[in-house]
Each structure stands twice: as structure tokens, then as C-alpha cells.
FIMAR-522203 format. One record per residue (C-alpha): residue number from 1; residue in three letters; x, y, z. Coordinates in nm, 3 decimals. Each point is the difference from the previous one (the first is absolute). Example, Ala and Ser with C-alpha at 12.3 -4.5 7.8 and 13.67 -1.06 7.14 Angstrom:
2
REC  1  ALA  1.230  -0.450  0.780
REC  2  SER  0.137  0.344  -0.066
This chain:
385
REC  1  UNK  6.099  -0.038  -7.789
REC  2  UNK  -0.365  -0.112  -0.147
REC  3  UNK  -0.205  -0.169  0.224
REC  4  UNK  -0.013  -0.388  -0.204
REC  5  UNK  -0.366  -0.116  -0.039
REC  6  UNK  0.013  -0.269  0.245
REC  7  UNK  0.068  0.331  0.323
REC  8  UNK  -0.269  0.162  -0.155
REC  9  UNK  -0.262  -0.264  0.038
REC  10  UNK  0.090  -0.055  0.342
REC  11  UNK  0.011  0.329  0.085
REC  12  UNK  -0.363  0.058  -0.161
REC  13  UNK  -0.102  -0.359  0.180
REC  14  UNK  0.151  0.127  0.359
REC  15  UNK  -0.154  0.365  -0.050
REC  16  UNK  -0.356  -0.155  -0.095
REC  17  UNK  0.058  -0.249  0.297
REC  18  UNK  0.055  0.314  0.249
REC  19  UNK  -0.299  0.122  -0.092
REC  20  UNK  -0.208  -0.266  0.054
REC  21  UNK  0.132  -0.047  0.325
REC  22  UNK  -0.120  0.360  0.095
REC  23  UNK  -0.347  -0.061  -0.133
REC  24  UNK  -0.054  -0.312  0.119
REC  25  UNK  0.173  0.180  0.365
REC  26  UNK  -0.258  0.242  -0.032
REC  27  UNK  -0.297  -0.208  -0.089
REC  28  UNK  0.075  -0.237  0.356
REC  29  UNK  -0.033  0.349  0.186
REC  30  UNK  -0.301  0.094  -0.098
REC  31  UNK  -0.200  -0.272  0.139
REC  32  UNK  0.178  0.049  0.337
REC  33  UNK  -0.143  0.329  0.059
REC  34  UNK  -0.398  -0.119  -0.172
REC  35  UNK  0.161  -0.265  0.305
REC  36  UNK  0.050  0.294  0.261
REC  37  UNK  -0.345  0.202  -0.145
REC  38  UNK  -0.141  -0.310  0.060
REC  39  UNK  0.071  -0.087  0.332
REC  40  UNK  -0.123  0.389  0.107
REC  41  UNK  -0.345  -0.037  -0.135
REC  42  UNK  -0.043  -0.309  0.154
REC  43  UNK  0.067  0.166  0.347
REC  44  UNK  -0.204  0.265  -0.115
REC  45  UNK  -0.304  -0.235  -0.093
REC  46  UNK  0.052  -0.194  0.330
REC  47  UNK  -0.033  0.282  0.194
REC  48  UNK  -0.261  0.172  -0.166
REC  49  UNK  -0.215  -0.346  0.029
REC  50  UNK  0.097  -0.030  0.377
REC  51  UNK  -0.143  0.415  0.059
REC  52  UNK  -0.301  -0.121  -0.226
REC  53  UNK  -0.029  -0.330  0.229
REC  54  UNK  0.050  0.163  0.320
REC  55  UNK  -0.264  0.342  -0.105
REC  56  UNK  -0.275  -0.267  -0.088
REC  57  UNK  0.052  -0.201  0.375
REC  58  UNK  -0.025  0.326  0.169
REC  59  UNK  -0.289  0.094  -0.190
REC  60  UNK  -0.169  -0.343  0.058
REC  61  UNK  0.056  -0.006  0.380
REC  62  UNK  -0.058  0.368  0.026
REC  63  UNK  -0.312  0.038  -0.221
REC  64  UNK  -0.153  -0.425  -0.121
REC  65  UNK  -0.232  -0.112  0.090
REC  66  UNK  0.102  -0.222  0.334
REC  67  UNK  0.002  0.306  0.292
REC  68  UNK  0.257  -0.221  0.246
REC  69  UNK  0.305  0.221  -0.029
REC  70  UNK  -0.136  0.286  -0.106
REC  71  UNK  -0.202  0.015  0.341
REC  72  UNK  0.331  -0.109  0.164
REC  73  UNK  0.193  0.304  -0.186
REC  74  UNK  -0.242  0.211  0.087
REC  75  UNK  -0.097  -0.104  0.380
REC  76  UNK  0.420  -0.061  0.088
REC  77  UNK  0.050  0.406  -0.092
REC  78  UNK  -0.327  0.173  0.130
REC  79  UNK  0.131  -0.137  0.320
REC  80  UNK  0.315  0.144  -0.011
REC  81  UNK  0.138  0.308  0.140
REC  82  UNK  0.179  0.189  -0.251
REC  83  UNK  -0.080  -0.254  -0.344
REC  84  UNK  -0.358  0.053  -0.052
REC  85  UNK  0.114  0.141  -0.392
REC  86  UNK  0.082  -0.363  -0.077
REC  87  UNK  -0.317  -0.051  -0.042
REC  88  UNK  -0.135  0.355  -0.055
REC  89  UNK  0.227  0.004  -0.293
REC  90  UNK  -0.201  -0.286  -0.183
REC  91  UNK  -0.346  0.009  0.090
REC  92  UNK  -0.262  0.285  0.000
REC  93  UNK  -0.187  0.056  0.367
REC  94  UNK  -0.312  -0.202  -0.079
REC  95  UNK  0.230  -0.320  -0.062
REC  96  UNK  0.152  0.049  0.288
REC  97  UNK  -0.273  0.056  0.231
REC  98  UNK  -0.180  -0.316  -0.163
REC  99  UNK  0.277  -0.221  0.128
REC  100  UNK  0.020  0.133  0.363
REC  101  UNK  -0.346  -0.060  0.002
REC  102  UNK  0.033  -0.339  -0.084
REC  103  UNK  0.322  -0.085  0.190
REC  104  UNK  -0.124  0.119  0.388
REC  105  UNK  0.043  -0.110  0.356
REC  106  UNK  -0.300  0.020  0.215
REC  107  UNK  0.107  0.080  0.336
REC  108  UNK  -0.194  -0.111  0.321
REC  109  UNK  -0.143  0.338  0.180
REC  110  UNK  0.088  -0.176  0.400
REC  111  UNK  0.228  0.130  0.212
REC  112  UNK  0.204  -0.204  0.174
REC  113  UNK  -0.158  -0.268  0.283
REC  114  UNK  0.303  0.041  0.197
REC  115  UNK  -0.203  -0.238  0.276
REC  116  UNK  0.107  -0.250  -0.268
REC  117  UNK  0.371  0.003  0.085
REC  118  UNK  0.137  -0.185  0.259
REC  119  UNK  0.365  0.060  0.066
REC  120  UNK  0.184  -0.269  0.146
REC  121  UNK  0.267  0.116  0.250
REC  122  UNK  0.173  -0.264  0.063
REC  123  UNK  0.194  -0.161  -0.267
REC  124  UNK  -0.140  -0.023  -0.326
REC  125  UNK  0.149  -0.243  -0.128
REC  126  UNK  -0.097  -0.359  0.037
REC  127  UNK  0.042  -0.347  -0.048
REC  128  UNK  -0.324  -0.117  -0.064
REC  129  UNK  -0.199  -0.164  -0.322
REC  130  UNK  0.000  0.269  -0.281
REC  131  UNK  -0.325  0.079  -0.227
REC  132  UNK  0.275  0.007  -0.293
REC  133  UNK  0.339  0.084  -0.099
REC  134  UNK  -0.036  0.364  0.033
REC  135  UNK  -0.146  -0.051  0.359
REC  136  UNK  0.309  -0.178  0.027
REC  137  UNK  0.220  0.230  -0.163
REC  138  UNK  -0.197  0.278  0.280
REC  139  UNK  0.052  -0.190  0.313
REC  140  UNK  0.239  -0.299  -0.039
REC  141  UNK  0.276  -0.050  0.229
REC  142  UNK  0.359  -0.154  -0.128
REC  143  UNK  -0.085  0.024  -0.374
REC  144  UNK  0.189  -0.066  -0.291
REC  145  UNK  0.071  0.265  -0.143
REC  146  UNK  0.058  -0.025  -0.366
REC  147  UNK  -0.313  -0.269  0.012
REC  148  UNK  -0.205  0.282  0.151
REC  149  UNK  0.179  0.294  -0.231
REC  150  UNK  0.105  0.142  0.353
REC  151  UNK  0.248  0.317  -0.076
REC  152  UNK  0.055  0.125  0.322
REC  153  UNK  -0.113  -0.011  0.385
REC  154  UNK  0.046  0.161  0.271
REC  155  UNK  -0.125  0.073  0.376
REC  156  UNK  -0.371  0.130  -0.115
REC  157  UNK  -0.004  -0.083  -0.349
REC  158  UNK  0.017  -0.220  -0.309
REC  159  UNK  0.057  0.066  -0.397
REC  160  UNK  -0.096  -0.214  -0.221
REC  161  UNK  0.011  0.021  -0.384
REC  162  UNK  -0.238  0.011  -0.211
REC  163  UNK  -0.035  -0.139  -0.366
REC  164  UNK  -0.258  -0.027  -0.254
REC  165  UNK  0.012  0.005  -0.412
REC  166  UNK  -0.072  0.387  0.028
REC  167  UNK  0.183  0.127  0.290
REC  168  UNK  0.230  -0.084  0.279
REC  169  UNK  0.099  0.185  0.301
REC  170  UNK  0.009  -0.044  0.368
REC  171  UNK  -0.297  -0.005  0.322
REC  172  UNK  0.141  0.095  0.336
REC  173  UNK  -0.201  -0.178  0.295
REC  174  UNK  0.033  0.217  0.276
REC  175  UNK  -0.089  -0.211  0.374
REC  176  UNK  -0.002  0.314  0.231
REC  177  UNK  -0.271  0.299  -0.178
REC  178  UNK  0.093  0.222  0.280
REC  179  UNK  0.322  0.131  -0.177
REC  180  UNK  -0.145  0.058  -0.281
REC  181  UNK  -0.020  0.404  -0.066
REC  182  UNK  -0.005  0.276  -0.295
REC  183  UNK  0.220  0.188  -0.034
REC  184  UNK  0.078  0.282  -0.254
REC  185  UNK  0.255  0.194  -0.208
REC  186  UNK  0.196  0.239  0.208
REC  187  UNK  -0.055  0.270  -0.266
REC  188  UNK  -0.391  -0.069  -0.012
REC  189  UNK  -0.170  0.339  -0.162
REC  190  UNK  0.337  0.055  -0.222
REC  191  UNK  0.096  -0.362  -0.117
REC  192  UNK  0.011  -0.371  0.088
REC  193  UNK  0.285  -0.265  0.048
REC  194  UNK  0.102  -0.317  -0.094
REC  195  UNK  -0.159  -0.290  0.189
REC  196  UNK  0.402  -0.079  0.075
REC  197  UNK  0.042  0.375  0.185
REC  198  UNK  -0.312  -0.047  0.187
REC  199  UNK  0.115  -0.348  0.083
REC  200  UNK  0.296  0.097  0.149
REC  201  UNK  -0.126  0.316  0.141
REC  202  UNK  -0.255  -0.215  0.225
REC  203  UNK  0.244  -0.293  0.067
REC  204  UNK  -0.285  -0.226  -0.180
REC  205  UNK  0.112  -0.385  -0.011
REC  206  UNK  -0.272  -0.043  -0.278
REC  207  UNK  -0.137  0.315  -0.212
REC  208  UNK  -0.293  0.010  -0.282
REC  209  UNK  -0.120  0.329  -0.264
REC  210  UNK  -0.308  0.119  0.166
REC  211  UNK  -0.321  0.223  -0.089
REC  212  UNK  0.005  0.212  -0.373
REC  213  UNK  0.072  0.354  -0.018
REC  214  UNK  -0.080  0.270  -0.271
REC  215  UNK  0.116  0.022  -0.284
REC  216  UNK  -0.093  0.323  -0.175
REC  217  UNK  0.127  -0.023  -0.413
REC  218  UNK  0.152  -0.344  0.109
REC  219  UNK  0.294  0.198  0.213
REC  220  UNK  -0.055  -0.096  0.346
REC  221  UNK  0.287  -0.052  0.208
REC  222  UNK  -0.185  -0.160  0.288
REC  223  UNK  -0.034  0.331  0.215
REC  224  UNK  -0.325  0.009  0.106
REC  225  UNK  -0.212  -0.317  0.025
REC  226  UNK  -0.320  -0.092  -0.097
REC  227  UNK  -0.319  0.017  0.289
REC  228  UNK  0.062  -0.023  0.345
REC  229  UNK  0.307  -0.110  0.150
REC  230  UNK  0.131  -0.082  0.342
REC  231  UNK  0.289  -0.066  0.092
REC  232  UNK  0.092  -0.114  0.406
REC  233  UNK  -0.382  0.186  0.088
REC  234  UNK  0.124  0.310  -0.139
REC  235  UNK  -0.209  0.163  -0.340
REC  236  UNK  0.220  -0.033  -0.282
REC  237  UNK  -0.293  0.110  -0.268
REC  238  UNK  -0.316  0.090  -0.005
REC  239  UNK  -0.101  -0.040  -0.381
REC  240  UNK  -0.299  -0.046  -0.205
REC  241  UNK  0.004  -0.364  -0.145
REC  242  UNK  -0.310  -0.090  -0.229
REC  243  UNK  0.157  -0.314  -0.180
REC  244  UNK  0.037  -0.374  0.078
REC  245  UNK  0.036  -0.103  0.326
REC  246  UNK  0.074  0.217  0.281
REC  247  UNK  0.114  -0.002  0.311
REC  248  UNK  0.318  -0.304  0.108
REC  249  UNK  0.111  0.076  0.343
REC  250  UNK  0.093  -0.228  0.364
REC  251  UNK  -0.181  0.129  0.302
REC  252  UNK  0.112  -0.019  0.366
REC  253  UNK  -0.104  -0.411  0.006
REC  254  UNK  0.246  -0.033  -0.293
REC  255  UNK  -0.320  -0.108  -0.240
REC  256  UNK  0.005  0.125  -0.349
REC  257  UNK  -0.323  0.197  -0.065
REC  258  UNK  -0.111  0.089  -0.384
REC  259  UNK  -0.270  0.201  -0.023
REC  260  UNK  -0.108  0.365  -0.170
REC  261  UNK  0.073  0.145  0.290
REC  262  UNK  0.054  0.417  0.042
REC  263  UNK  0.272  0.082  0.231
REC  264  UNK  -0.211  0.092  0.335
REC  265  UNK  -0.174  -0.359  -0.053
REC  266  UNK  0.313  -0.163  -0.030
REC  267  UNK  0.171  0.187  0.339
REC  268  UNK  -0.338  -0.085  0.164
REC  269  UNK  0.069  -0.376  -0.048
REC  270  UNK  0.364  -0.024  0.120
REC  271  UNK  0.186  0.048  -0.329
REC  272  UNK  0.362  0.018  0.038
REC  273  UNK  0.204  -0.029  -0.336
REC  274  UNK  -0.220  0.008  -0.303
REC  275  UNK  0.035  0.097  -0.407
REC  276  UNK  -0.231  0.040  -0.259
REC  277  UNK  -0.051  -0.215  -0.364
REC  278  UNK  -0.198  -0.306  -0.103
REC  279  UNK  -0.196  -0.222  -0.140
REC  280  UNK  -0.047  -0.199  0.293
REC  281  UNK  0.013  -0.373  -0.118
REC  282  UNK  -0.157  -0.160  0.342
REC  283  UNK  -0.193  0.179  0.304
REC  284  UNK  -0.113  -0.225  0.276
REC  285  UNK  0.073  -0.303  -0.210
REC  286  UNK  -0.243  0.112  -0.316
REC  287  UNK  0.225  0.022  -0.288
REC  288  UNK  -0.046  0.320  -0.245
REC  289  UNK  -0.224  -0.115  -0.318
REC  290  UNK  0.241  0.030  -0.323
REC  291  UNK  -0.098  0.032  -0.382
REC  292  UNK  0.211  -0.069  -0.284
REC  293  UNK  0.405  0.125  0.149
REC  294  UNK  -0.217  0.236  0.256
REC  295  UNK  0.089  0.265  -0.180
REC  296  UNK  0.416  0.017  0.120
REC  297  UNK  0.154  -0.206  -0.230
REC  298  UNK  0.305  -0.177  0.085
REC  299  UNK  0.324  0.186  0.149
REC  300  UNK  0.257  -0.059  0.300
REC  301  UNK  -0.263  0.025  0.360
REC  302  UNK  0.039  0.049  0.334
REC  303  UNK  -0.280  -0.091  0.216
REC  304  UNK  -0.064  -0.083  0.417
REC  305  UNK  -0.212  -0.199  0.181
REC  306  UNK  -0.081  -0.164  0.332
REC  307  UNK  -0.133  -0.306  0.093
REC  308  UNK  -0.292  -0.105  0.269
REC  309  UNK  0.343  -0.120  0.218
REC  310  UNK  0.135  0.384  -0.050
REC  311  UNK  0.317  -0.134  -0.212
REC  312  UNK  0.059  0.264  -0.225
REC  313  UNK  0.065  -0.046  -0.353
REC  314  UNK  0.242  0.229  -0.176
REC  315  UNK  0.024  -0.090  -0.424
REC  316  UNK  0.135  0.170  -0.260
REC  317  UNK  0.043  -0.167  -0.347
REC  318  UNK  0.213  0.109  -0.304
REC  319  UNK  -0.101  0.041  -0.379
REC  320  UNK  0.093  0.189  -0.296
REC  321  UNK  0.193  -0.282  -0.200
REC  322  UNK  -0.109  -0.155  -0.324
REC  323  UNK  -0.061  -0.349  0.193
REC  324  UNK  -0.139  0.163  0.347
REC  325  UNK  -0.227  0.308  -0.089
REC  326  UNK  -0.080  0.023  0.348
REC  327  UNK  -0.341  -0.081  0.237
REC  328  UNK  -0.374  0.096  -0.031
REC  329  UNK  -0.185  0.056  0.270
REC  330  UNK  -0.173  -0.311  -0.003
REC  331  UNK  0.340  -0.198  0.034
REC  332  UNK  0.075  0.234  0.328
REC  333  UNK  -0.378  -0.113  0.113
REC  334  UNK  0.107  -0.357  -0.072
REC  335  UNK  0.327  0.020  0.174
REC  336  UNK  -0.143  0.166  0.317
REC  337  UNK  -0.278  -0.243  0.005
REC  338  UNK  0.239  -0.331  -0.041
REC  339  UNK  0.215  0.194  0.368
REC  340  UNK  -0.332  0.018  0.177
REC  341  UNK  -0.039  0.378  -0.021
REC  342  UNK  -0.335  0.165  0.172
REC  343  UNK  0.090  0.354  -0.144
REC  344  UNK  0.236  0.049  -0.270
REC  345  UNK  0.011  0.320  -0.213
REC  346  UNK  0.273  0.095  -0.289
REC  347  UNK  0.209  0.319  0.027
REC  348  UNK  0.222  0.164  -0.209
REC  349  UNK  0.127  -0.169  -0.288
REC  350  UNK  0.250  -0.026  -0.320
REC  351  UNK  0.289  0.246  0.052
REC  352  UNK  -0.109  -0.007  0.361
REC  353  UNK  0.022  -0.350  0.071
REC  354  UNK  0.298  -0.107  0.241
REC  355  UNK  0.075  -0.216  0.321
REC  356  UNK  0.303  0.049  0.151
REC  357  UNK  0.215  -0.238  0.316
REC  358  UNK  0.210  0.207  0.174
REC  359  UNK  -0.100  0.321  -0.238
REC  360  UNK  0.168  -0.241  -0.305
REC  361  UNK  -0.256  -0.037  -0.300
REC  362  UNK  -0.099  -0.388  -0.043
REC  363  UNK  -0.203  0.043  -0.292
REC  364  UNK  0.074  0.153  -0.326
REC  365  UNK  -0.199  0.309  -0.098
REC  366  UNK  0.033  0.092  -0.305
REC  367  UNK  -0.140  0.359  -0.134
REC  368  UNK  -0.236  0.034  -0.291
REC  369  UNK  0.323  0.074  -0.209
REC  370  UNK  0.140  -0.312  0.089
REC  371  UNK  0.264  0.128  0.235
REC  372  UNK  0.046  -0.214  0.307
REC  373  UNK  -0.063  0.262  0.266
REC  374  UNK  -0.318  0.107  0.238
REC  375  UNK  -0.098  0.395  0.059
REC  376  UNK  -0.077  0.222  0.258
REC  377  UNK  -0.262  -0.073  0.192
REC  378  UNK  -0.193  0.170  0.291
REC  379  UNK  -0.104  -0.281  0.280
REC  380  UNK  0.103  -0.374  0.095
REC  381  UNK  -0.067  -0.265  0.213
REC  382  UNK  0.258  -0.126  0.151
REC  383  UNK  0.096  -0.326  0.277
REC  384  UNK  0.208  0.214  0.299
REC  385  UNK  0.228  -0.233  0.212
């Protein structure tokens, strides 16, 4: 039967409409993927501007013309242990040198006065007028303790924290200096410990990282420390030590002596427990000159001290966060100074840097990779019972 003329306009009007459908179908696609193209070179633009963005910062802090982190980049890794590349890596020898000459710490050359120190042995703590709050914080009886930051007390000690914009951490005020002592890894010569094993080991009620150690092609593992050490009158070490400081030890009147002292000098004055490291920040109450950072940057620090009472002074202060790069030595001088410290010298730092109550770690170390952990380590001070 023949189509009549009326089916064969529709059908003509219905195949024409079809086909418009599937080009106008086709047309909306293509803008959706120009869409998805789209959306992937703007990601690709975004990111190449924040790589361009971020390259030109690190270039201007690195190599512009104001030096302030670029002598803090350099200083914070010279100082180091096993990261001295960081800043190896991005400037030549003479650059580097040129900073450390400009960042320094001039130490004092005394040896400890220890005519100076007076211990009290009755009880040091008093109820008397206070100088200031930290004399306060040192010797006050009954005290609030969240007013006074007090973490913990006990029979010859207090620990108190410590807060600043750049650091915080904790200072241990130790009464009695007669049980104070060194003591050292039980592998010394083959490898350290962990301040908690050495802690527990010595039945310490308060324990701190003590003296450095080498470090030959930054793979020490805290087996054989640094200078001379002695721990309970016994030799430890014996070793040559040309850098800062030098001798940190207690002698038989429970007085800590600093001083460049060789071992037969040090046995000739009645040294009983000693390490080896610097700077010194204060010796016989004449703080160490500083220039620029003095040279050490800012990282996690442990340092000790003892006041013209004998109260000894145990701090160790974190770092190594974006908001809290850690302390410079001139903040340690400034802390030690505000507790009344006579003789106050910094030990080993960074990785190092621990405290631990009942051989538990109060702080928070955290390793140059950002790990929250300490390392091995070769001597400590540590609070017996």
C-alpha cells in the first residue's frame, strides 16, 4: 500500500527532527569536556604558580638581601649532630663560615669560684620576701600551683614549666645537690641508652641527657663520650676536647665546677661525677658575651646550673615545631639568670634533649625528622632518691 503524502511528510519531518536532536546532543557534550579540560589546566596553572611562589620565597630567604634566616638556617644545622648538609647543601664554605663568624658566643675563660657557693643544709625552702616570682617559684612554701606553673614536687625537688613564644619545656629545682651524680650507658665503648634505661637502671626520681659524644659521619650511637668523664670518682673517659666549653662536673662539696680542666686537675680538686660539652652561659655569675644567635641557632636544649644557695637547676626545653623552633643560647642565659644561677652551662641538645620523673619522659623530643622520640645517648645527670 503507497505511503499517502501526508505519512511521508511526517516521516521526513520526524527523521529530520531525530537528527537534530543528535546534533544538537552532541554539540551540549562538547563543551562539557572544553568544561573538564578546563578545570585540569586550572589545577595545573594553580599549582605551577604555587611551585613558582614557593621557589621565589625560598630563594628570597635563602639568598635576598635581609641575612635573618639565612643565618638562622645556617647556625640551627652547623650545630647539629648528624644535619650539617642542610645547610652544606645550599651554601658554599665561605658563606658559611661568614655567618658563624658573625653569630658567636664569647665564653668567659674563669673557672669556677666555688668559694662563691654557699649550700644551705637546712631546708631550702623558705617563707620569706621574694626578689621576684621566680625567686618565688625557687623557694616558696604552699604555692599555687597552676599560678606558679608547678608540675610536680616532691621530697628534694620541684618542676616547673616553662613557656615562652619559641619554646616550652620544663626546669627541675633540685634542694639537696648531694644526690646529684653521672652516670653512664651500661654499654659505654659499644653503644649508649635511652635516658629512660639509664633512669631506671639507677632508680633516678628525676633524670636529664648529659655531655655530647662523637659522632663520626653523623652515626654515633652514644658509645663513647666526648672529654673526660666521671662517673661515682671512677674515669669514665679520658678524651681530647678542643671545642666550647669544657669540663661540667660536682665535686665532693656537691658544687658544680666548669672549667677547662684536664682530668688529673679535675681529680686534684675533688671531682666526683663530671661530663664534657659547652658553651658555658654563666661562670661565677659573669654571663658568656653573645653575638647575633651565638652561633647555635635555635633547637630543643638541655642545660644545668646552680645557684650561690647550691639549688640546682635542671632545664630542658623542646623545639622543632613550626610555632616553637626551639631556644638559643641567649634565652638559656636569660632563663638561668631570671633562677639566680652562679654557673650554668648547656649540654647536649636536640635529639638529646629529655627529662624524665620516675624514668617517664615529660617533655616531647622530637628528632630532626620530626618523629617524637630521643636517641641513644652516653651520660646523664640524674636526682637519686
Amino acid at each position: 500500500m503507497k505511503e499517502s503524502t501526508i505519512e511521508k511528510i511526517e516521516k521526513s519531518s520526524n527523521k529530520y527532527t531525530n537528527k537534530n536532536k543528535k546534533k544538537q546532543k552532541m554539540i551540549k557534550n562538547k563543551p562539557q569536556k572544553n568544561k573538564k579540560m578546563s578545570i585540569w589546566k586550572k589545577i595545573v596553572i594553580i599549582i605551577s604558580t604555587l611551585f613558582i611562589i614557593g621557589l621565589a620565597t625560598i630563594l628570597i630567604l635563602f639568598y635576598g638581601p635581609i641575612p635573618t634566616f639565612r643565618e638562622w638556617w645556617i647556625t640551627t644545622a652547623m650545630t647539629t649532630m648528624s644535619h650539617k648538609y642542610l645547610a652544606e647543601l645550599f651554601f658554599d664554605e665561605e658563606t658559611i663560615n661568614a655567618v658563624l663568624a658573625k653569630n658567636k658566643i664569647e665564653e668567659t675563660e674563669q673557672t669556677t669560684n666555688t668559694a662563691l657557693i654557699v649550700i644551705n643544709e637546712e631546708d631550702n625552702i623558705d617563707n620569706t620576701e621574694y626578689e621576684n616570682e621566680y625567686e618565688k617559684q625557687v623557694l616558696g612554701k604552699n604555692l599555687d600551683k597552676e599560678m606558679y606553673n608547678i608540675y610536680a614536687e616532691g621530697e628534694n625537688y620541684r618542676i616547673i614549666e616553662i613557656s615562652a613564644s619559641k619554646y616550652s619545656g620544663y626546669l627541675a629545682i633540685i634542694y639537696d645537690p648531694s644526690k646529684i651524680k653521672v652516670v653512664t650507658s651500661k654499654y659505654i665503648g659499644s653503644s649508649g641508652q635511652y635516658l629512660t634505661e639509664m633512669s631506671e637502671q639507677n632508680d633516678a626520681v628525676i633524670a636529664i641527657n648529659g655531655g655530647g659524644f662523637l659522632d663520626e659521619d653523623y652515626r654515633g650511637n652514644g658509645s663513647s663520650p666526648l672529654g673526660v668523664t666521671i662517673s661515682n670518682n671512677k674515669t669514665i673517659s679520658n678524651n681530647k676536647y678542643t671545642s666550647w666549653g669544657g669540663l661540667i662536673g660536682f665535686d665532693n662539696q656537691n658544687k658544680l665546677v666548669l672549667g677547662k680542666l684536664t682530668l688529673s686537675k679535675a681529680k686534684s680538686m675533688g671531682i666526683r661525677d663530671a661530663v664534657t660539652f659547652g658553651p658555658y652561659l654563666i661562670v661565677n655569675g659573669e654571663s658568656s658575651k653573645v653575638s647575633g644567635n651565638g652561633g647555635w641557632g635555635t633547637a630543643p636544649r638541655t642545660a644545668i646550673g646552680q645557684r650561690k644557695d647550691g639549688i640546682v637547676l635542671f632545664l630542658v626545653l623542646d623545639g622543632r615545631r613550626i610555632t616553637k623552633p626551639g631556644a638559643s643560647i641567649n634565652d638559656l642565659i636569660e632563663i638561668m639568670e631570671n633562677y639566680g644561677a652562679i654557673n650554668a652551662t648547656n649540654l647536649d641538645g636536640g635529639t638529646s634533649s629529655a627529662m624524665t620523673l620516675n624514668h617517664k619522659i615529660i617533655n616531647d623530643p622530637i628528632d630532626a625528622s620530626g618523629n617524637r622520640r630521643t636517641r641513644h645517648i652516653s651520660t646523664a645527670f640524674i636526682l637519686t632518691k
